[in-house]
LOSE-303245 format. One record per residue (C-alpha): residue in three letters; x, y, z. Coordinates in steps of 0.25 Angstrom, whole numbers. Last residue first. Layout:
% LOSE-303245
ala_X_Y_Z
...
END
This chain:
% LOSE-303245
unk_-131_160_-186
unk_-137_167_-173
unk_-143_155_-169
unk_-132_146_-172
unk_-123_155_-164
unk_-132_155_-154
unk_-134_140_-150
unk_-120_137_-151
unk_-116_147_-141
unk_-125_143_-134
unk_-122_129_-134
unk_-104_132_-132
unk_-109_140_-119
unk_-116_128_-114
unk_-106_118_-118
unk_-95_127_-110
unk_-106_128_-96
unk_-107_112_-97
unk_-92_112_-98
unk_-90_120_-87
unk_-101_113_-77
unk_-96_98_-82
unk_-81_105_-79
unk_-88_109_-66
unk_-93_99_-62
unk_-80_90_-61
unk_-79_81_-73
unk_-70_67_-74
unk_-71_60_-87
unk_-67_46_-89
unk_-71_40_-103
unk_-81_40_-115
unk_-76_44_-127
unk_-88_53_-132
unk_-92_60_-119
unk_-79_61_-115
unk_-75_67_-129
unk_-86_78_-129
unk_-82_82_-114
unk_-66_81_-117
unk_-71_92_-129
unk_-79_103_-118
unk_-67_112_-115
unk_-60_112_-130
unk_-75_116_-134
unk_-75_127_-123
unk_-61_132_-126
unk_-67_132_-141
unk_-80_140_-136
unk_-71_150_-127
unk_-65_155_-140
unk_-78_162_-145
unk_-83_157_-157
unk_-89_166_-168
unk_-99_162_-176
unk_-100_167_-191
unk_-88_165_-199
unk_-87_151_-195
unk_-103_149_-200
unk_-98_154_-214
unk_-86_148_-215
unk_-93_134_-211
unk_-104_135_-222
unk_-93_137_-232
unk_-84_127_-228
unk_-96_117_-227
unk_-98_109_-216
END
């Protein structure tokens, strides 16, 4: 992306902290799913990671509608 295109779009949406803690959260799921191995998950970290990502999309969603 272009530096100037990027500034502008930094300059406009606000990220609340909660957003990185989720994306630090959700990364093991991403690497499983792409290095295949072991993974051991109770119901409720698929019920609280499910609830994360949802958050994370409509989040998404608005801030590239209000762009």
């Amino acid at each position: 992306m272009k530096q100037k295109a990027h500034s502008k779009i930094k300059n406009q949406v606000s990220i609340q902290d909660k957003f990185y803690d989720y994306a630090d959260e959700l990364t093991p799921y991403g690497v499983v799913v792409r290095y295949p191995s072991e993974l051991f998950l109770e119901e409720h970290h698929v019920i609280d990671a499910l609830k994360m990502a949802d958050e994370i999309i409509k989040w998404g969603k608005t801030t590239i509608e209000s762009l």
